[in-house]
Each structure stands twice: as C-alpha cells, then as structure tokens.
DRENFI-165973 format. One line per 4 residues: number of its first residue (from 0); their letters; for each residue x, y, z of N, C-alpha, C, O. Coordinates in nm, 2 decimals, always signed. Atoms other than C-alpha are relative to their C-alpha. Example, Ala and Ser with C-alpha at 12.3 -4.5 7.8 and 13.67 -1.06 7.14 Angstrom:
<rs>
0) as) +0.09 -0.12 +0.00 +1.23 -0.45 +0.78 +0.09 +0.12 +0.00 +0.19 +0.12 +0.07; -0.09 -0.11 +0.00 +1.37 -0.11 +0.71 -0.08 +0.11 +0.08 -0.03 +0.22 +0.09
</rs>
This chain:
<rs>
0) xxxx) +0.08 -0.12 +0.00 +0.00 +0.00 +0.00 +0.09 +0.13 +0.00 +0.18 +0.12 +0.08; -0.04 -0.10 +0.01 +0.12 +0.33 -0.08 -0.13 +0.12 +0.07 -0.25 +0.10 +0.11; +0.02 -0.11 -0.06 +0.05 +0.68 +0.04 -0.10 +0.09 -0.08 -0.06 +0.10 -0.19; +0.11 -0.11 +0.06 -0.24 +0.93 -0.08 -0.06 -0.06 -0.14 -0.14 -0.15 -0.16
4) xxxx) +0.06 -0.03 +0.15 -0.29 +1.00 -0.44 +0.11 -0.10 -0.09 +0.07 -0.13 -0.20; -0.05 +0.14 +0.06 -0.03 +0.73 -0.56 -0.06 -0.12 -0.03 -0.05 -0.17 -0.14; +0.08 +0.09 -0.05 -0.27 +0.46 -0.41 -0.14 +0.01 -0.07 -0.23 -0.08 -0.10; +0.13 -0.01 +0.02 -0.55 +0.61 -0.52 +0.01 +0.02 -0.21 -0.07 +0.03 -0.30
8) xxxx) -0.01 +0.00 +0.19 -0.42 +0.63 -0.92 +0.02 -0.12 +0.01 -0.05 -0.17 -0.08; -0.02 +0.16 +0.03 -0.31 +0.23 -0.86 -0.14 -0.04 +0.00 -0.18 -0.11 -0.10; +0.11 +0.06 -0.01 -0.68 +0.17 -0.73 -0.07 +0.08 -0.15 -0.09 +0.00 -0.25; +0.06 -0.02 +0.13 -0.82 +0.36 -1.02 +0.00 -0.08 -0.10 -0.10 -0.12 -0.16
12) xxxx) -0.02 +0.10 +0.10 -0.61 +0.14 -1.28 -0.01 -0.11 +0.04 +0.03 -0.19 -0.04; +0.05 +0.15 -0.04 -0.72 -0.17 -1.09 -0.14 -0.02 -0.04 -0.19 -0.13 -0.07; +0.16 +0.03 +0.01 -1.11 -0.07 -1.13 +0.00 -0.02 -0.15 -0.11 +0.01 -0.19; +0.00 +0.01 +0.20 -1.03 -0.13 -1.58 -0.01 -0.16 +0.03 +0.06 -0.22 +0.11
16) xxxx) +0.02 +0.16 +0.06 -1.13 -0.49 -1.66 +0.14 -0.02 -0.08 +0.18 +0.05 -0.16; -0.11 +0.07 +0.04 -0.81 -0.73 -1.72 +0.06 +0.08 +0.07 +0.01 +0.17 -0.01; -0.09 -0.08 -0.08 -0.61 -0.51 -1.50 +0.02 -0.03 +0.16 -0.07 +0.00 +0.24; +0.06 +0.08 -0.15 -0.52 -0.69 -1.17 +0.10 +0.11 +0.06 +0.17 +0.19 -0.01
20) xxxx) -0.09 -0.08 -0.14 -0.32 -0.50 -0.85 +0.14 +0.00 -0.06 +0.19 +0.11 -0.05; -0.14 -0.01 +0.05 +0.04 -0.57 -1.02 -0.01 +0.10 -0.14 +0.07 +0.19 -0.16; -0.05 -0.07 +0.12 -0.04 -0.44 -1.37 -0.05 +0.15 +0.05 +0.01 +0.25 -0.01; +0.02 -0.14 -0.02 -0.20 -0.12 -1.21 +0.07 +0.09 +0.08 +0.05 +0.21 +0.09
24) xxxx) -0.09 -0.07 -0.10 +0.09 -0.04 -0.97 +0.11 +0.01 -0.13 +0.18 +0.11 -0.11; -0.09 +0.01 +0.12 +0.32 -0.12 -1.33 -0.08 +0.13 -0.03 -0.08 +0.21 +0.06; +0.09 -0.08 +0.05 +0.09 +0.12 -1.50 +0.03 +0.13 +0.06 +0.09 +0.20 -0.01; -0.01 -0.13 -0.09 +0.09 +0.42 -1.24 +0.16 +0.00 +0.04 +0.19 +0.12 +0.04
28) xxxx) -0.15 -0.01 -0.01 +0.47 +0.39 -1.18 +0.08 +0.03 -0.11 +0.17 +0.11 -0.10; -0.03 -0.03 +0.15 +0.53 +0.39 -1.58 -0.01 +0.14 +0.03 +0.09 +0.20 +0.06; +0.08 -0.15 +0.00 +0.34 +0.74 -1.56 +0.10 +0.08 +0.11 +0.15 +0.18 +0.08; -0.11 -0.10 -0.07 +0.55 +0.85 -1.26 +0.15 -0.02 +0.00 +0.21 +0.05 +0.08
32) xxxx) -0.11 +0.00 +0.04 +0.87 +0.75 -1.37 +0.07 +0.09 -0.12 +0.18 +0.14 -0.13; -0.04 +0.00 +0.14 +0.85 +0.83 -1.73 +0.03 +0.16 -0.03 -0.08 +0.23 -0.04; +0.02 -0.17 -0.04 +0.95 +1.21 -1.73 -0.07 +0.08 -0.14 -0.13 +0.18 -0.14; +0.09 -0.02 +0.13 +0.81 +1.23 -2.10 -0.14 -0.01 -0.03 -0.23 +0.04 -0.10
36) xxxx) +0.12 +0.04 +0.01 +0.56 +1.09 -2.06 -0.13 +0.11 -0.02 -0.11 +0.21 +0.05; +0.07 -0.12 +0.06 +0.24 +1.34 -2.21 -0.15 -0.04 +0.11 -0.25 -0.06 +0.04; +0.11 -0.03 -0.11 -0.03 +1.33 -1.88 -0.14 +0.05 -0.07 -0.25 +0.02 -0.09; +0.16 -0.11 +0.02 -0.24 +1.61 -2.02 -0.04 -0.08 -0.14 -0.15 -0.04 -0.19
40) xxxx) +0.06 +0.03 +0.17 -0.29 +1.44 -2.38 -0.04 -0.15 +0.07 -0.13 -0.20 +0.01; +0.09 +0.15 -0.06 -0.38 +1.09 -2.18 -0.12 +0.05 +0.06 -0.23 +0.01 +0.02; +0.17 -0.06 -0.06 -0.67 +1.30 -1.97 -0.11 +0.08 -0.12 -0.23 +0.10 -0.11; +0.11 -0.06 +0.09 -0.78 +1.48 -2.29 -0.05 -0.12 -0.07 -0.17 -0.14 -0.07
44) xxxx) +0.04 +0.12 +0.08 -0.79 +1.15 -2.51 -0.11 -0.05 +0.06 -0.21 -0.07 +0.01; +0.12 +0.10 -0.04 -0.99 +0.98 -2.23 -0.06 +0.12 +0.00 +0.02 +0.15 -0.09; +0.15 -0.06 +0.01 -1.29 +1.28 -2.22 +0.04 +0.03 -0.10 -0.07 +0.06 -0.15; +0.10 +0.05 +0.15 -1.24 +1.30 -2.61 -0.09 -0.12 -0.02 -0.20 -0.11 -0.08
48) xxxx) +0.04 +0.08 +0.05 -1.32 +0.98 -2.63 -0.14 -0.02 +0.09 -0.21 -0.09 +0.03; +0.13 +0.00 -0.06 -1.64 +1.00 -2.37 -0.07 +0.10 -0.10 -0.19 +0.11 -0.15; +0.11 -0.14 +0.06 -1.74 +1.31 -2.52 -0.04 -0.06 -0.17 -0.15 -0.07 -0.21; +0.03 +0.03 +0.14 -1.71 +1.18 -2.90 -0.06 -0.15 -0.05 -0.12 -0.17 -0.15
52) xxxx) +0.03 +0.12 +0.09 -1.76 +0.81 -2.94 -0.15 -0.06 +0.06 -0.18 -0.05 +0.17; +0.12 +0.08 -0.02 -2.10 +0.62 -2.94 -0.04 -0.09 -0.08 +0.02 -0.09 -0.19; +0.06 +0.10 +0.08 -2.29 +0.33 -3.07 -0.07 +0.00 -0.09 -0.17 +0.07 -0.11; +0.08 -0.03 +0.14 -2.38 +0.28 -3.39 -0.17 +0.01 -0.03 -0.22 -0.10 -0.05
56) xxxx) +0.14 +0.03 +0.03 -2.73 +0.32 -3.45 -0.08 -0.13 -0.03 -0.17 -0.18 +0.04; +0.03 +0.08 +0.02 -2.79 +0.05 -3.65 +0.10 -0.18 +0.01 +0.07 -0.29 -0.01; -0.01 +0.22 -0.01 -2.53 -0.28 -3.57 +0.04 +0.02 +0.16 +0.00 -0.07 +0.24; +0.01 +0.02 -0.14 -2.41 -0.13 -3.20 +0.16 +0.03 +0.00 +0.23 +0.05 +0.10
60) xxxx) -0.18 +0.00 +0.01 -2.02 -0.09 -3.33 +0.03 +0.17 +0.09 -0.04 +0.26 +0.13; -0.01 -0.16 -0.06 -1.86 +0.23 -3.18 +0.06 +0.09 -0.11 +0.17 +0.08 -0.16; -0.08 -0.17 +0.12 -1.78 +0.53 -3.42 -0.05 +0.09 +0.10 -0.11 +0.08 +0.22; -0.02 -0.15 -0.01 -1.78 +0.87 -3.39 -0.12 +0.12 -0.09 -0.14 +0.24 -0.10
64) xxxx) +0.07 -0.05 +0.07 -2.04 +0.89 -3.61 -0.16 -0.02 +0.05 -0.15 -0.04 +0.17; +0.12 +0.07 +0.05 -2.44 +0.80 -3.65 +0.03 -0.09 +0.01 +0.01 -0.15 +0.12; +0.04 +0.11 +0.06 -2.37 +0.52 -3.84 +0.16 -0.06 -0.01 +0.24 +0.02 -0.06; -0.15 +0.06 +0.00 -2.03 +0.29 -3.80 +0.03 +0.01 -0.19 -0.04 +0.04 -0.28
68) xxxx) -0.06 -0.02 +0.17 -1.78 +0.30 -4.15 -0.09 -0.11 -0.06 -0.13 -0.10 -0.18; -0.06 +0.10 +0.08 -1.84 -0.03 -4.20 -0.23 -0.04 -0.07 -0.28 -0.08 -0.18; +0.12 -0.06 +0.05 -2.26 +0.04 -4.16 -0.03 +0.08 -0.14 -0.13 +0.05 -0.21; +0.02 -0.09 +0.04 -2.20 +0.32 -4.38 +0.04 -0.03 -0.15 +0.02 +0.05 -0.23
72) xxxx) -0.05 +0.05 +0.10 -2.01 +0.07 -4.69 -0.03 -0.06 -0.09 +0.00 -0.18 -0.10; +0.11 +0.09 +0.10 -2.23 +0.00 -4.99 +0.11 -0.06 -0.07 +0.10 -0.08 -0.20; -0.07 +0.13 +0.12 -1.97 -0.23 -5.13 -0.02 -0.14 +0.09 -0.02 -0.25 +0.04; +0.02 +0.12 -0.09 -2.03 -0.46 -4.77 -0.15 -0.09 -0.03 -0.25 -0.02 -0.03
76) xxxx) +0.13 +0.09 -0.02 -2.33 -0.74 -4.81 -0.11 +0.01 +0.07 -0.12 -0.06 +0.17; +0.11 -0.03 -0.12 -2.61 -0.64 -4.65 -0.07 -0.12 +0.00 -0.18 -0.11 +0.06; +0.11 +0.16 -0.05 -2.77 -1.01 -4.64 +0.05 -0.06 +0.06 +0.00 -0.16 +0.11; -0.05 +0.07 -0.07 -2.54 -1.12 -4.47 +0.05 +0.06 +0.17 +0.14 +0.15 +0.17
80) xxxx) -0.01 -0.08 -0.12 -2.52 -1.02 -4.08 +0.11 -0.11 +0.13 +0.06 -0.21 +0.18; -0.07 +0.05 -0.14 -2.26 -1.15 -3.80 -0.01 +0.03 +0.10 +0.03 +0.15 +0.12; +0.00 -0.01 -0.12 -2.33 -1.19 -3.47 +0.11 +0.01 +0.14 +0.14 -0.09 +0.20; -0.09 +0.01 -0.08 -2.10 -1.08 -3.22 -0.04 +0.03 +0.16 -0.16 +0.07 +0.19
84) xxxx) +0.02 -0.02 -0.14 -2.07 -1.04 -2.84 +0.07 +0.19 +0.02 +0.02 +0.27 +0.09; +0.03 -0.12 -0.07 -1.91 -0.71 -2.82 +0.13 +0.09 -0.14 +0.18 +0.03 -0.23; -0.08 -0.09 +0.14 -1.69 -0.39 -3.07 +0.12 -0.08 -0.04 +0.16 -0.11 -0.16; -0.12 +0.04 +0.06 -1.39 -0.52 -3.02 +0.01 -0.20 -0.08 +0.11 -0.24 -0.13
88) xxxx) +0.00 +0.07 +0.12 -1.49 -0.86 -3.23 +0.00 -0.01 -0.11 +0.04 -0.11 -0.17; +0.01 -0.09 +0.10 -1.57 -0.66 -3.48 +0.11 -0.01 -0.09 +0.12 -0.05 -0.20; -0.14 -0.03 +0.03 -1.21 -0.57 -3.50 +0.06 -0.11 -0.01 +0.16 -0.10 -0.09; -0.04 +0.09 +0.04 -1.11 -0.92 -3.47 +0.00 -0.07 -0.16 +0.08 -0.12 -0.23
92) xxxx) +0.07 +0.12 +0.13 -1.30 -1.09 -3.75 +0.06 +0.15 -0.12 +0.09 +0.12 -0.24; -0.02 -0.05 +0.16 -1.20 -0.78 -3.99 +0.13 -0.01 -0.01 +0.17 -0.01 -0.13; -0.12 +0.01 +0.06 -0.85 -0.80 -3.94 +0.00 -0.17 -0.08 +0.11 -0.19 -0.14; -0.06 +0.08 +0.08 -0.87 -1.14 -4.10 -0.05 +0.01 -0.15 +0.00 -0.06 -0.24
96) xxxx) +0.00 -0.05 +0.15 -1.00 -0.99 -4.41 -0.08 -0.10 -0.11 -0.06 -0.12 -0.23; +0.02 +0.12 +0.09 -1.22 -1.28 -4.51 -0.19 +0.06 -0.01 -0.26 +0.04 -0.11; +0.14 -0.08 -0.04 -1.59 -1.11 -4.39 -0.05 +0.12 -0.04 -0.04 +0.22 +0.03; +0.04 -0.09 +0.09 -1.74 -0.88 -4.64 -0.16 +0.02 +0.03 -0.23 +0.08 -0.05
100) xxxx) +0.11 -0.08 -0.01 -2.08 -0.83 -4.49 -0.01 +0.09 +0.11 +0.08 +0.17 +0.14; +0.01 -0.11 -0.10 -2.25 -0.65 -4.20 -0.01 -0.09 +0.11 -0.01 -0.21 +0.11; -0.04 +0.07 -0.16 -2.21 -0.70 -3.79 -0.12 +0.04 +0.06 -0.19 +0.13 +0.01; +0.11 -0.03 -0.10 -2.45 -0.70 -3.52 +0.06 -0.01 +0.13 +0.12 -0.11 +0.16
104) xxxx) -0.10 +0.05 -0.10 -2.30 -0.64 -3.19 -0.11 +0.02 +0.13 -0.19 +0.11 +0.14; +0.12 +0.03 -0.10 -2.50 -0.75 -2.89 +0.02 +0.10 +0.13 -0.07 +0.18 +0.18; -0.06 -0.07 -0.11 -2.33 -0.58 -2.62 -0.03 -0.08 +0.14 -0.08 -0.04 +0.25; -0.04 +0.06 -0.09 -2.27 -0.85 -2.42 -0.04 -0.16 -0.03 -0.05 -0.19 -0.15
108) xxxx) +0.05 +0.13 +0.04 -2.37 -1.23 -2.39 -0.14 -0.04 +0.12 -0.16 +0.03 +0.22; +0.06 +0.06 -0.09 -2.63 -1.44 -2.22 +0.05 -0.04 +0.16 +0.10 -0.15 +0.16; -0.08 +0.08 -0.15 -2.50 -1.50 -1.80 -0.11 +0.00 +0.07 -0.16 +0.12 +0.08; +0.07 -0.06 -0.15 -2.75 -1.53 -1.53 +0.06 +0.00 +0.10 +0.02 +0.08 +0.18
112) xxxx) -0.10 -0.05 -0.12 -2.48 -1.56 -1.28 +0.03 +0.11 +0.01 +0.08 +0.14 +0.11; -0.06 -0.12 -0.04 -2.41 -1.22 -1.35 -0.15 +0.10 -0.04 -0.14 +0.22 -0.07; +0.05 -0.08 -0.01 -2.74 -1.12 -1.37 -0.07 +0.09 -0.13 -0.14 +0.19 -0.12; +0.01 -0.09 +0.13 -2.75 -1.05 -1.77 -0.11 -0.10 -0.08 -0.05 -0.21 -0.08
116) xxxx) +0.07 +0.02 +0.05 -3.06 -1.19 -1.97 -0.01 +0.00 -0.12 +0.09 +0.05 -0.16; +0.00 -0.05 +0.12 -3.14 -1.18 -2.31 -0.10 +0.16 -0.01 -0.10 +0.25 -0.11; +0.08 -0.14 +0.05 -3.37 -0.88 -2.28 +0.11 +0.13 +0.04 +0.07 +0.24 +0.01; -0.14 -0.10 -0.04 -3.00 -0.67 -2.14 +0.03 -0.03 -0.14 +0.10 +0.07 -0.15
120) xxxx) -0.13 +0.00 +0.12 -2.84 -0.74 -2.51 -0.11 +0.05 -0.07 -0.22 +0.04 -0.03; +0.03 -0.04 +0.11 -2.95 -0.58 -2.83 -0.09 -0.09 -0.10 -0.09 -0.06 -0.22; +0.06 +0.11 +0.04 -3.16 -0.89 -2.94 -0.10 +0.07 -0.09 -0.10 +0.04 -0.21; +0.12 -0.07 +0.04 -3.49 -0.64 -3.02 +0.04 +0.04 -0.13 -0.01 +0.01 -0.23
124) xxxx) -0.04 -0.04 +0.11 -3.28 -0.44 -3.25 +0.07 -0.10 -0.13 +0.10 -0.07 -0.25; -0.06 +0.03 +0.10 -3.13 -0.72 -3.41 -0.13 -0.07 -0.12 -0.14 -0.10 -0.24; +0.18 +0.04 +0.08 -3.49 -0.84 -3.51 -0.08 +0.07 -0.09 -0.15 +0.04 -0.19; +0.05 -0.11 +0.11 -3.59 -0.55 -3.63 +0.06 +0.00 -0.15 -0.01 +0.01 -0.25
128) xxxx) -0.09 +0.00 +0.12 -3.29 -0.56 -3.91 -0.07 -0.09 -0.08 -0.08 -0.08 -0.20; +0.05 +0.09 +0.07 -3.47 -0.86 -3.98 -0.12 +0.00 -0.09 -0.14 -0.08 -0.18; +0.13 -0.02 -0.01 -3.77 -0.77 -4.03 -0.02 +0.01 -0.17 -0.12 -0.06 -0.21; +0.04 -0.01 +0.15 -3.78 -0.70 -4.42 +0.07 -0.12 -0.08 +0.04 -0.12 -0.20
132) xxxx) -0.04 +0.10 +0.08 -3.62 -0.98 -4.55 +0.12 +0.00 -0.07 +0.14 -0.09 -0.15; -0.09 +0.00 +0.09 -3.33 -0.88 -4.69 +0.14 -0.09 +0.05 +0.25 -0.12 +0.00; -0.17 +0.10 -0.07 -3.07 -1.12 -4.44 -0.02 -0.13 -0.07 -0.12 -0.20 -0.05; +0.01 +0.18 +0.03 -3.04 -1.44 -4.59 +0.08 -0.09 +0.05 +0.08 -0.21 +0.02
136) xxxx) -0.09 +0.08 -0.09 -2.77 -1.54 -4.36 +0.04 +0.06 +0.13 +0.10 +0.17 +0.13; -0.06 -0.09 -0.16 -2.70 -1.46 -3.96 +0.10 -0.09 +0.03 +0.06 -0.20 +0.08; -0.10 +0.06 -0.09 -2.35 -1.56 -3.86 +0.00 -0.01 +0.13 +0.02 +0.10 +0.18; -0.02 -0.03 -0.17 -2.34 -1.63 -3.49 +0.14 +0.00 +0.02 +0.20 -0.10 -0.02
140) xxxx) -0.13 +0.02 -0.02 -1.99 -1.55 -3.38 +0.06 +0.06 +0.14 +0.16 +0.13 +0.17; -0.04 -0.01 -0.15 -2.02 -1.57 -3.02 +0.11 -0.07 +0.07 +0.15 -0.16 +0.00; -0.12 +0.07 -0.05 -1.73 -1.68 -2.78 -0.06 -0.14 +0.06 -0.14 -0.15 +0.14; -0.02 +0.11 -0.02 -1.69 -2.04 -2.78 +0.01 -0.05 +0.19 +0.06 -0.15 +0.24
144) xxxx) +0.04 +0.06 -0.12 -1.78 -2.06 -2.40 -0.15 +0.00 +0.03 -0.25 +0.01 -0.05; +0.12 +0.03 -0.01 -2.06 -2.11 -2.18 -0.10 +0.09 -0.03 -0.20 +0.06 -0.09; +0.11 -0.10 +0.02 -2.21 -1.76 -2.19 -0.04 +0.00 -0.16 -0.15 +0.04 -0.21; +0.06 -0.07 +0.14 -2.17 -1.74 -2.57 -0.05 -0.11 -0.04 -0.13 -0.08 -0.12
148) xxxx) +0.11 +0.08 +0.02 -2.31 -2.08 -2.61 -0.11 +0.00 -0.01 -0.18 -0.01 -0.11; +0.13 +0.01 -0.02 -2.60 -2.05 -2.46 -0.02 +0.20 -0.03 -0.04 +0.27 +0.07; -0.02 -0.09 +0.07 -2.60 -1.70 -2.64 -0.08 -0.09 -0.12 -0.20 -0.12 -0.15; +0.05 +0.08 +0.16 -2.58 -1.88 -2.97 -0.14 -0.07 +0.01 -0.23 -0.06 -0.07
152) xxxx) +0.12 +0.12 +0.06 -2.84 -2.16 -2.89 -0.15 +0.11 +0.04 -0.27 +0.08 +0.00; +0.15 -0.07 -0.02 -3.11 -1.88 -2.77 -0.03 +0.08 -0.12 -0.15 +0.10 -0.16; -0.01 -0.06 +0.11 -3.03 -1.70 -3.08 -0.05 -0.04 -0.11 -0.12 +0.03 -0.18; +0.00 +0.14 +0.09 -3.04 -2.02 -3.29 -0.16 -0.04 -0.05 -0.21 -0.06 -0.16
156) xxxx) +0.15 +0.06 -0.01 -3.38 -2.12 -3.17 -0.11 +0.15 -0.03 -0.23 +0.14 -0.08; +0.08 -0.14 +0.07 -3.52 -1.71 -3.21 +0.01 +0.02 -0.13 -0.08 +0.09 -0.17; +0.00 -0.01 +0.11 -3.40 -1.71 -3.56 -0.07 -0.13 -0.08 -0.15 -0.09 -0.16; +0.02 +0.14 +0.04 -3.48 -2.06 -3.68 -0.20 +0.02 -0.01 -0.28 +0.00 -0.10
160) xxxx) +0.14 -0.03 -0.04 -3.84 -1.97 -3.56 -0.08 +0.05 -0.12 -0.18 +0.01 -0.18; +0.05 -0.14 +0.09 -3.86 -1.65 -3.80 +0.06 -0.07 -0.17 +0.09 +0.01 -0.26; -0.09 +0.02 +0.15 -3.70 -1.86 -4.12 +0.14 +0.09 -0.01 +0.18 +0.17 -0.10; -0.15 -0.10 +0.02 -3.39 -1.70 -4.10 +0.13 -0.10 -0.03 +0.19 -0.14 +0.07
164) xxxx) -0.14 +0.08 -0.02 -3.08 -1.91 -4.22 +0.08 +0.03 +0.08 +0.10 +0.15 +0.06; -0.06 -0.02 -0.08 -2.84 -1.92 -3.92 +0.14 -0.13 +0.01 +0.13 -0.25 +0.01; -0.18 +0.09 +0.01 -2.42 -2.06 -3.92 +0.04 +0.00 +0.11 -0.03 +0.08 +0.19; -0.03 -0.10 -0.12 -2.24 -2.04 -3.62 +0.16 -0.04 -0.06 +0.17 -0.13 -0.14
168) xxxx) -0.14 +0.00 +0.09 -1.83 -2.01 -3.72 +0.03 -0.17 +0.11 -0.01 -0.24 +0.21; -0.04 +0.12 +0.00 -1.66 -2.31 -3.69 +0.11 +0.02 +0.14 +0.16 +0.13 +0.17; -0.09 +0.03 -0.14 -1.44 -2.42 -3.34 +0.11 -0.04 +0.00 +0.13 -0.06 -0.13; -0.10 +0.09 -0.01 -1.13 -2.59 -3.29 +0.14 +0.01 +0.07 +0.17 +0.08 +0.17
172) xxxx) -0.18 -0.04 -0.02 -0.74 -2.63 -3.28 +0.02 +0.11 -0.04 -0.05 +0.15 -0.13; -0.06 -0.09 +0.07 -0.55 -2.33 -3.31 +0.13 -0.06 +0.00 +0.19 -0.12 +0.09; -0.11 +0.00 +0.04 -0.26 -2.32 -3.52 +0.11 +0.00 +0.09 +0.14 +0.10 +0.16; -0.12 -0.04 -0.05 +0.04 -2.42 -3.38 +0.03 -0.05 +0.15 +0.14 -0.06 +0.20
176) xxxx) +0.08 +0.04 -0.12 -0.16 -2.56 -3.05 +0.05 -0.19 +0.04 +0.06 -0.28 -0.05; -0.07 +0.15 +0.00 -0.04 -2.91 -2.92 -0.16 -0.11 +0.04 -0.23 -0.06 +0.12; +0.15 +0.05 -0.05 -0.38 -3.19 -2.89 +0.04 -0.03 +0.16 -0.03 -0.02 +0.26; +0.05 +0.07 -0.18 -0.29 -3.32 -2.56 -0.01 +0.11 +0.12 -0.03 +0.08 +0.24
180) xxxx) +0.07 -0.09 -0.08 -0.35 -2.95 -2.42 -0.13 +0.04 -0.01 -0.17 +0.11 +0.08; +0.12 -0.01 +0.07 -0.67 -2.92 -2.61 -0.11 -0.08 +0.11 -0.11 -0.20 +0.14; +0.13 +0.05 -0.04 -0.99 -2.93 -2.41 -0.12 -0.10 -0.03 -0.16 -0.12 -0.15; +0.09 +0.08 +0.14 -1.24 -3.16 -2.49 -0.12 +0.09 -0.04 -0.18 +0.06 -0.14
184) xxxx) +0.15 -0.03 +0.15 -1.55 -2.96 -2.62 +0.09 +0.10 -0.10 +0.02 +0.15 -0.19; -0.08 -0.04 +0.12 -1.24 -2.77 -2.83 +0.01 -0.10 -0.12 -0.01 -0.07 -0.24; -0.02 +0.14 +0.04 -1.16 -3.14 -2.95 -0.10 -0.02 -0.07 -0.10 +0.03 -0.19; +0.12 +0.06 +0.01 -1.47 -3.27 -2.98 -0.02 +0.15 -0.17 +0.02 +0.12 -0.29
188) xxxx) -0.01 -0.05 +0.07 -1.53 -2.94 -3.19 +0.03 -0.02 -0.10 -0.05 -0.01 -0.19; -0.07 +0.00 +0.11 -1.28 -2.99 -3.44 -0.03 -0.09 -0.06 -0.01 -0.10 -0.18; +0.01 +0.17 +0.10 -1.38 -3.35 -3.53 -0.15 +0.02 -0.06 -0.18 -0.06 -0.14; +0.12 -0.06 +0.05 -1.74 -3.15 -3.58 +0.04 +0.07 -0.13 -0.04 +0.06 -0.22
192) xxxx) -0.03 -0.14 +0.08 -1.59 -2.89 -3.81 +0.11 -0.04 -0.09 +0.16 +0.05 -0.16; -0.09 +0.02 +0.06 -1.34 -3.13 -3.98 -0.08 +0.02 -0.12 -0.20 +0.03 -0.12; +0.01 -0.04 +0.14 -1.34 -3.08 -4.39 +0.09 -0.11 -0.06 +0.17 -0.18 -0.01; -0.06 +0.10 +0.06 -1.24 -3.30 -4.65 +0.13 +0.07 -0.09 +0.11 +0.16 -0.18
196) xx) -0.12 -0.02 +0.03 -0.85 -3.27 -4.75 -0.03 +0.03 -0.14 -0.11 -0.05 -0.19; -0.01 -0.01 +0.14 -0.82 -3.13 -5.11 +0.11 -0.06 -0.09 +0.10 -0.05 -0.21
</rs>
C-alpha cells in the first residue's frame, strides 16, 4: 500500500477490466517515472473519447459517427449479418480480411450468474434488421464458452423460428496448439468442423 494520491491512481487502474493490482501499480509507476511521458494528452484522449464516441445506430459498433464505416459501406453485403458479443470482435473478425458483410454487436452475452438476460443485449434491434427480408444469412460468432453458447443456442432457436438461415463459425485447434493441451469440447469441436482434404 502506498501513500495518498499514488494509491489512489493504482486503485483507479485496478477498477479497468483485465487489470489486476500488479499491472495497475506497473501502470501508475510507468506514468511516474516516465519524465516524457504526455499526462495532459492521456486525460484529454480519455474525455475525447467519452465526449465523442458512441454506438452505432444501426449494428451497436462504436464510431464517432451516427452510423459505424463499416454500416456506412455500400460495397459490404447487406444479407449477410454476423453476430457478435461485443466492438472489439468486430475488429477481430476484420482483421482477418475474409468477412465482407455486416455486424450485429450485442453488447454483451447471455450469464444469469451475472445477472444478464437476453432482454439486457440488443436482441430487439437485431430483429428488427430482420424484419424485411433482406438477411439471408446470420452468422453467430459468439465466444466459444458457456455464456456465448448459450447465447448462440437462444439466438439459434429465435431465428430458426422466423425462417432465417443461421451458421455459427466453426471451433477448434488453433494453429500451432499441441492436442494433448486441447480441451475436450475444443476437441470434440474440431472433429465436428473437420473438412475433407483437397
């Protein structure tokens, strides 16, 4: 434990999600060591970014705008919609450069241990998108655990209902990954999701 306003910038960077008591005493020590370090352009960045960024209207992504870029891209597929759990998936799935239509981002997953429902996530608005017919495909591309499971399968069974074609992305090994660390419903997965050698 430290003294005053030291203690109280460590507890601050401890209340950030993924940030445990070591990285926020690293963190706050960085900052008071670093004699360069630019203070006043870290406190303006964070209230630009309160004051400027918000959710997209229509998929939930964060811009700066109305309507996210990728909303806003008549060259993207609009029949085709992916379901994510939250922005920064978004940013996952496009750096791989393979996903050419539009996102739906829930803003969060299915938990009742924590208290979160499906009527807390953006489910209503994703229904509405649906509403005219023009999706002919909903990717689910929730996280491969329990919340985003049972995510997917409520999802599954609300679309399935309404005729809506629904995928959910495929599971498995990752590259490079050894099997005898591999979980089994990762396992299990992959022998679901295997493909025939070309």
């Amino acid at each position: 434990m430290y003294d005053g306003i030291v203690q109280d910038l460590i507890d601050e960077f401890g209340r950030l999600p993924g940030i445990g008591p070591k990285s926020a005493q690293r963190i706050a020590f960085h900052i008071l060591q670093t004699q360069n370090f630019d203070v006043s352009r870290l406190a303006e960045l964070l209230s630009e970014v309160r004051e400027k960024v918000r959710f997209c209207e229509v998929c939930g992504n964060i811009t700066e705008e109305v309507r996210c870029s990728i909303c806003r891209d008549p060259r993207r597929d609009q029949a085709l919609i992916c379901v994510v759990e939250e922005p920064k998936d978004v940013v996952a799935i496009e750096r791989t450069r393979q996903f050419r239509g539009l996102y739906h981002v829930l803003g969060g997953a299915i938990s009742p241990i924590d208290g979160i429902g499906p009527d807390d996530l953006s489910i209503p608005a994703l229904m509405r998108r649906l509403g005219d017919g023009e999706v002919k495909e909903v990717i689910l591309a929730t996280d491969p655990n329990l919340e985003g499971e049972a995510t997917a399968a409520y999802l599954s069974r609300l679309l399935t209902a309404i005729d809506v074609p629904v995928s959910r992305l495929a599971s498995g090994l990752p590259v490079g990954g050894d099997l005898e660390f591999a979980d089994e419903v990762t396992l299990g997965r992959a022998f679901e999701g295997r493909r025939q050698v070309e």
